[in-house]
N, C-alpha and C positions, 0 to 999 in steps of 0.2 A: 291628238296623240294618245291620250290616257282617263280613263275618267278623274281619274286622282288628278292634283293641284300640281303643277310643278315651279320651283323656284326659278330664279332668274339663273341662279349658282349651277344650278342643276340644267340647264338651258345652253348655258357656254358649255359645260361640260360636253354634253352630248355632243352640239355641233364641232368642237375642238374633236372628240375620237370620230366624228365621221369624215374630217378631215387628216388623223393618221396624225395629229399634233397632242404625244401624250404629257410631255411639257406642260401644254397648256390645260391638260385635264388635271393632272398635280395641280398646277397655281390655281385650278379651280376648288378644287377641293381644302387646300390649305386656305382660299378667302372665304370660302364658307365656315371652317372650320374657325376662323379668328372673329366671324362673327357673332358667331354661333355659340362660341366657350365658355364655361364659366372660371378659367383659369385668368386670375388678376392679371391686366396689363395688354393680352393676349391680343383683345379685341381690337384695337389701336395698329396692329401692324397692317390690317386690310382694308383699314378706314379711309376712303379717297380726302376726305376733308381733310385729314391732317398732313401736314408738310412732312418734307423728307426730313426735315430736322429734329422734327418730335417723333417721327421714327425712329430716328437715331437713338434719341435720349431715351422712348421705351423699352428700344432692345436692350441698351447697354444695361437698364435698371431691371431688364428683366434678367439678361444673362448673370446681372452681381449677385438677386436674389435666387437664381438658380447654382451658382456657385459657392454660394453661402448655405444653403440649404444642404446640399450634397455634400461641402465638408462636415456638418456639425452629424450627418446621416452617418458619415463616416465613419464618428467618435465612435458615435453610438452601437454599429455596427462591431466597432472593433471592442469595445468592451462586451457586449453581449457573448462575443464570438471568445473572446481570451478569459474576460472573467465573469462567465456567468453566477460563479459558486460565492458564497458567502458563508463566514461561519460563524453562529453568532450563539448565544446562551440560550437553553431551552427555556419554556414558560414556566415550568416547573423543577422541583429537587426531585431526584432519585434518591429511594431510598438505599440503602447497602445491601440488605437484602435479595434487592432485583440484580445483582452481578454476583458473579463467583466470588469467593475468597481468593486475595493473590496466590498462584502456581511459587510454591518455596522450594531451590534448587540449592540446596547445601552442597558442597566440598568441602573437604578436608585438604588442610596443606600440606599436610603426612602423605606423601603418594606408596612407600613401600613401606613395609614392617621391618625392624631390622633385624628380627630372626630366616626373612627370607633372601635380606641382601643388605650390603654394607656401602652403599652408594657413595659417602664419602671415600673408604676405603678405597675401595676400586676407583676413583676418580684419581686420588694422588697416585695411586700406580699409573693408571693409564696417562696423565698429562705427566708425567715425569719418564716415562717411554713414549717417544713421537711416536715410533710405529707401533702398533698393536697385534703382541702375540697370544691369540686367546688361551696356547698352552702353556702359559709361564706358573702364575702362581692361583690362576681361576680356570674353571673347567669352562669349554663349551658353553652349557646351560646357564654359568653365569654372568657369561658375559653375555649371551644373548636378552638375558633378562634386565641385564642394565640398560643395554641398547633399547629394548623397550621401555622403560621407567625416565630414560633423558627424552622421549617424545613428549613427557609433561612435566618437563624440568624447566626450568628458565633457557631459551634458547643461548644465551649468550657462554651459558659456562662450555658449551663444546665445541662452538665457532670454527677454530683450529685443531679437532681431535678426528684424524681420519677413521672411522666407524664401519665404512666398508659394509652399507648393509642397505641397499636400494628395496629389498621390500621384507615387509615383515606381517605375515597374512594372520597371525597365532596372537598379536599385539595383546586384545581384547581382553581373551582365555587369560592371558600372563598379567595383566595387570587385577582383573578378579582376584586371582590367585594371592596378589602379594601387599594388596590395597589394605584398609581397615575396615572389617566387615560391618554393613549398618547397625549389626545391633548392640555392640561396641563403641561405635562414632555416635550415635544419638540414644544418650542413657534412659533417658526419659522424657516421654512426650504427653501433653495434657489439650487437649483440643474443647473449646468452648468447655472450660472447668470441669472439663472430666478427664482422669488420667488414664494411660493405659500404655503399651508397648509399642515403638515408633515403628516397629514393622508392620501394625496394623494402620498407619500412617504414611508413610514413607515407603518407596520402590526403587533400583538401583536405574540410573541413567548413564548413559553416555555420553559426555561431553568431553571439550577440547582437552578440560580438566584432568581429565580419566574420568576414575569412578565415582560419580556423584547420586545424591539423595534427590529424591523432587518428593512433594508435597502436595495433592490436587491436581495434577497435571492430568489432560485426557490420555489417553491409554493407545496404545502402539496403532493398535486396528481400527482407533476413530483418527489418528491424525495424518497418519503414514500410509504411501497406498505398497501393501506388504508384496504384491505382485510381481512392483517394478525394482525390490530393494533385494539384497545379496541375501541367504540364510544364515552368514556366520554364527550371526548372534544378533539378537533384538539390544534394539537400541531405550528403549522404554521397557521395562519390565512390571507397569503398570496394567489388570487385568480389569479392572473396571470400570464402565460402560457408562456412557452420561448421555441416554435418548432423549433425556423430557429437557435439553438443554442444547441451543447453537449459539455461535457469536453473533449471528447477526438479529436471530429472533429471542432471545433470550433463555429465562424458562419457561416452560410449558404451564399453564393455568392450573391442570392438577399434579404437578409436582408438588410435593409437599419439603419440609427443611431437611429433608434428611437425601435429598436428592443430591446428585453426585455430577458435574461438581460442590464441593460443599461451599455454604454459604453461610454467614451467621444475620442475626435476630438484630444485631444491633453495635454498637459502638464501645472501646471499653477492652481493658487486658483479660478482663471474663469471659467475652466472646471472642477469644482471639487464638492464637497457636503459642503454648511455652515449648521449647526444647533445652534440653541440659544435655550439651554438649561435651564429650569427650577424645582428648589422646592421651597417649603414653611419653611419657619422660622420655622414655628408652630409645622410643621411636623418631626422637627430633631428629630433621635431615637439613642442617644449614646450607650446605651445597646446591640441593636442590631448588630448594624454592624461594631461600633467601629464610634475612634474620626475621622476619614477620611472621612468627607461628599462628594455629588455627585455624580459622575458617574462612571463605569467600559464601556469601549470601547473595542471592538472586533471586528478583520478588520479577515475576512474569504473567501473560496472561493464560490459560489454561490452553491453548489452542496453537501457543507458542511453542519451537522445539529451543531448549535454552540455552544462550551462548555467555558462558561465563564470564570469560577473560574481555569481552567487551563492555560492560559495570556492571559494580557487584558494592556489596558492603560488606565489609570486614568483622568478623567476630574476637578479638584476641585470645589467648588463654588470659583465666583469671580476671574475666570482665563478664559484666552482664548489661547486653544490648537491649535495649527497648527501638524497634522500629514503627513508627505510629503512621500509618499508610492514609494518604489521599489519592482514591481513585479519579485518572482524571479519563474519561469517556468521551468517543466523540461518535455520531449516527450520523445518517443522510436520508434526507426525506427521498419519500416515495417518487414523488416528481422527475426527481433526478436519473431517475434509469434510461430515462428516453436519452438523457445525453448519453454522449461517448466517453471514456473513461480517460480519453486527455481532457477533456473539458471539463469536466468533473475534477478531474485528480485522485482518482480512488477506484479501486475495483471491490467490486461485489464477487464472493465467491464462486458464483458459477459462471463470473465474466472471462478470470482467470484460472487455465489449467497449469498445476505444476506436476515435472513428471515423478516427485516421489512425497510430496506432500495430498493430503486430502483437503486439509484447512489451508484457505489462502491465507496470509499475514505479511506484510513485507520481511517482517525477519525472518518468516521461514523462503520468501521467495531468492532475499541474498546469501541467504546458507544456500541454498541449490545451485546460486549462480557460481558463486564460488569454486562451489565442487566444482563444475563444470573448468573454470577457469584453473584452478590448479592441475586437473585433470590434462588440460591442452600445453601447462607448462612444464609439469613436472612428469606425467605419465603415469603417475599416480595419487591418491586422493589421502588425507590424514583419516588415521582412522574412526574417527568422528565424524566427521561428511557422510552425507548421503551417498552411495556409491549402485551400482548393480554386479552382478552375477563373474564379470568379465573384468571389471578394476579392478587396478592393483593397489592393496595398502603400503604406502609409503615407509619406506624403512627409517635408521635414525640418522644413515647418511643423506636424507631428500629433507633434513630438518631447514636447514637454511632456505629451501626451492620451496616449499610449500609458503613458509613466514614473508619470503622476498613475496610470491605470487598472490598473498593477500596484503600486501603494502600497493604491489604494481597495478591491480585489480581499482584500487581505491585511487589511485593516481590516473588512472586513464578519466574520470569524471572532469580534472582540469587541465588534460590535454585534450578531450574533446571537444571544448570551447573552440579551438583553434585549428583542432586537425580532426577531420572527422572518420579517417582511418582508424580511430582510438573509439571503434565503437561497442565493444563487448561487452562493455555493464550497462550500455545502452539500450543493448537489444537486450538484453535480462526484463527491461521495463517492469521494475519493481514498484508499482504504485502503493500508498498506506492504503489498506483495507477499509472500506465505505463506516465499517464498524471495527473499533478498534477500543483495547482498553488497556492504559498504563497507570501505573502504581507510583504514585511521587513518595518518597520516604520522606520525615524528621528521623534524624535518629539519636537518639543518648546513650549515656554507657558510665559505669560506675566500676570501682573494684571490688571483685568477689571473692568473700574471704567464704569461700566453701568447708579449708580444713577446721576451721573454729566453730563449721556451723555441723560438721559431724560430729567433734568432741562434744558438742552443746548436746545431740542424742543420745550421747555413750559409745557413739561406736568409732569404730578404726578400719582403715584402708591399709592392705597388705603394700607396703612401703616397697615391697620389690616390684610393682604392677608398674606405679611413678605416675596414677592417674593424678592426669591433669584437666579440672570442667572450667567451662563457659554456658553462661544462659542466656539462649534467646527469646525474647519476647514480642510475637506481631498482633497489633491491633489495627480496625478501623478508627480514625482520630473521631471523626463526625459520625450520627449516625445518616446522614442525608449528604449530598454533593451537587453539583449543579453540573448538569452535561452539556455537551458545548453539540451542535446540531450543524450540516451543511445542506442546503436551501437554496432554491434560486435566489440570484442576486434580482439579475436581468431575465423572464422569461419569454415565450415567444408574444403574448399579450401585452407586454412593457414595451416590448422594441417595436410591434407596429404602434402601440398609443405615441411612444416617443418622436418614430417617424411621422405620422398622422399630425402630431401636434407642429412640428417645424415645418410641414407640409404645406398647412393651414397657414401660419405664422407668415413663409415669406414668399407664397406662391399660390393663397388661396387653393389648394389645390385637397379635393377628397376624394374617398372611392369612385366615387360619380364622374368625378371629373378623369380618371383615370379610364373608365370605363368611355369615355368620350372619346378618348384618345383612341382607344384600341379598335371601335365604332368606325372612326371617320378612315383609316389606318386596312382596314381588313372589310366591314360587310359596305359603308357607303361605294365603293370602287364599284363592286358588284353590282350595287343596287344600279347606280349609273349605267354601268355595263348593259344591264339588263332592261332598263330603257331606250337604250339607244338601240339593242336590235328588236324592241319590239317596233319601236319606228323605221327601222328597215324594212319590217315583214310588210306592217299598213302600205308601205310606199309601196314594194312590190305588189301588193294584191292591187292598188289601185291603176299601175301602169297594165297588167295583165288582165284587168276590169272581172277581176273576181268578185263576188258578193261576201260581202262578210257571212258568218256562219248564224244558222238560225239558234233565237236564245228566245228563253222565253218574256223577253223585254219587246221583240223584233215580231211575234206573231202578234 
């Protein structure tokens, strides 16, 4: 037949397909195969010596160790597959230096001045008239202005006051107008023990708040993408630029300390931020914002846009705050990009597009969503929200529809469990950022006897002004931290050694042995095949008494 050797296995074979019995070429190839294997146990099923009984009991012992095998592969599988990510403490401290200084987002709980409007006033007229006539004892213009100043009132005091005022596009301009101007609200500011003017510090923001102060914050045209957002009016009024700095790569090598975002040297109220905080007596609005005068404090990361009213720390009048900050940091190795960002749990910023932000962060991904969401409920957006060109700013009659629409917003997360109709903060897929950094506070606070510490200079405060200060003080507590790091758990090298090793364990079974399989399965068949009609061709050439072909064996 062949110069090559052939088996006896390989023998039945052939005559089995020249007989048209491919059954029987199978059962050839599977007894060669079980003789042949190096897979434990294997060899025993085509063994004529042994009885059908000890057949029995190797299948059954092999099928248990193949069903033991496959579920514990299973485990493994599913952990690799659900928790690849692990999050565990770096090898090393960070020092404070290598992150920014917390993003400092002051408000005031003064929202009008009362030379511009008399919010209580006008409140007992208007809930002591249900209906609202705005030509009774207030003009137009002032009742339009109140209706702007109760969008950052406590919603609860107008519940039942018909307002009559579905959009209000001037909100912004009106509250500028009537707020207390920064250099006013923050007397004095001293930064890493040097002092100076808090407008050379400090920038006006936009929050739920109203008008608020930020501190460090990146600036409109690094955070915001300006394109896609309305021109009313900038929401950041920050102009300065932070290139040699990102969240996710830090700073730059040659940045030096005076780079922006600013960062300090070390640990300590010396390298820290003071402000001396100011309102007016005159100015208290109890109606407004409730008996808790002063301040809302908001320690952020610079990358973040700031949502007040969701925590903040409280500054009083006639207190001085000490907040002592531990940065808590979290990164993701390099490795990890190959996964996909459920598997992970976190997005990288060029994983994630947002349409009006530039830096991804989850907090700015669910302020977008939002917007969106109140936008679909109310048909208008607060005027805080990200909005574009074509939204409408919500008036102070959509004050309940916007407040309901972010309760309902946060309620579809545990009707989703159940109904998967409730998917719209779903599909937002706000993941935390691969790089992310929060600010844990301590915080103390003592009473500030300011008027005793001006008599102590000689001097005097004009008693009709009715200034009232509070001092705030941020440091870093440590000057080092420990950053917490996400890493593979399980990578693709764990989960084959893991399968490899239970492989071995209860089926003797390795690459080799695999690659046996795949051999006997796909190229043996062929090969057979390919025997068999060479033994066709020899039989014909010999009934037609052809000569074999001249080789140079035959001359």
């Amino acid at each position: 037949m062949d110069s090559r050797s052939v088996s006896n296995f390989e023998l039945k074979a052939i005559n089995a397909w020249d007989k048209g019995n491919i059954w029987r070429v199978i059962k050839g190839l599977f007894l060669e195969y079980c003789s042949n294997s190096s897979v434990h146990g294997v060899r025993y099923f085509g063994c004529k010596r042994r009885t059908l009984f000890e057949k029995i009991w190797w299948g059954v012992m092999f099928l248990l160790s193949l069903y033991g095998c496959g579920r514990l592969i299973q485990n493994i599988y599913r952990k690799w597959d659900q928790t690849p990510v692990i999050v565990s403490f770096a090898e090393k401290s960070t020092p404070v230096w290598q992150i920014p200084f917390p993003a400092v987002t002051i408000c005031p709980e003064m929202k009008v001045r009362s030379q511009y409007l008399n919010f209580t006033e006008l409140y007992r007229q208007i809930t002591r008239n249900t209906t609202v006539d705005p030509h009774q004892d207030w003009s137009n213009e002032t009742f339009d202005l109140f209706r702007s100043v109760a969008q950052v009132c406590d919603a609860h005091i107008l519940k039942d006051v018909q307002l009559n005022q579905t959009e209000d596009p001037n909100i912004v301009e009106k509250l500028k107008n009537v707020s207390m101007p920064l250099e006013k609200a923050l007397f004095f500011c001293k930064w890493r023990n040097e002092g100076g003017f808090c407008t050379d510090y400090f920038t006006e923001t936009i929050t739920e708040e109203g008008i608020c102060f930020t501190f460090n914050a990146q600036s409109s045209q690094e955070m915001l993408r300006s394109d896609q957002l309305h021109k009313d009016y900038q929401y950041i009024t920050e102009n300065r630029t932070s290139p040699l700095w990102s969240l996710e790569n830090g700073y730059a090598e040659n940045s030096d300390m005076d780079t922006y975002p600013l960062r300090v040297l070390g640990d300590g109220a010396r390298a820290g931020l003071f402000v001396l905080l100011n309102l007016y007596k005159f100015d208290r609005e109890l109606i407004c914002r409730g008996p808790v005068q002063g301040f809302k404090i908001l320690l952020h990361s610079s990358s973040e846009y700031p949502q007040v009213s969701r925590q903040y720390y409280r500054v009083p009048l006639h207190q001085e705050v000490i907040i002592s900050v531990k940065p808590q940091m979290i990164t993701t190795s390099e490795g990890l990009r190959e996964y996909t960002p459920e598997r992970r749990q976190c997005f990288f910023n060029e994983e994630r597009h947002l349409r009006y932000f530039k830096v991804y962060m989850q907090q700015n991904c669910e302020l977008e969503c939002l917007s969106n969401y109140t936008l679909q409920k109310c048909g208008c957006v607060k005027f805080s929200m990200p909005r574009d060109n074509t939204t409408k700013v919500c008036g102070a009659s959509q004050i309940q529809c916007y407040n309901a629409a972010e309760d309902d917003m946060l309620l579809e997360d545990v009707k989703y469990l159940v109904d998967k109709s409730f998917d719209f903060r779903a599909k937002c897929n706000c993941l935390p950022a691969c790089t992310s950094v929060q600010y844990d506070a301590e915080i103390s606070q003592a009473a500030l006897d300011w008027k005793s510490l001006i008599e102590a200079y000689g001097d005097s405060l004009d008693e009709d002004e009715g200034a009232e200060f509070s001092r705030l003080s941020i440091y870093f507590k440590e000057a080092q931290f420990i950053t917490s790091k996400r890493s593979e758990l399980y990578g693709l090298t764990d989960f084959l050694a893991n399968c490899g090793g239970l492989l071995g364990l209860f089926m003797g079974v390795s690459l080799l042995s695999l690659a046996e399989m795949f051999y006997f399965c796909t190229i043996r068949p062929f090969t057979i095949l390919r025997a068999y009609q060479e033994r066709k061709r020899r039989e014909s050439n010999v009934f037609f008494n052809i000569p074999p072909p001249i080789t140079e064996k035959t001359k």
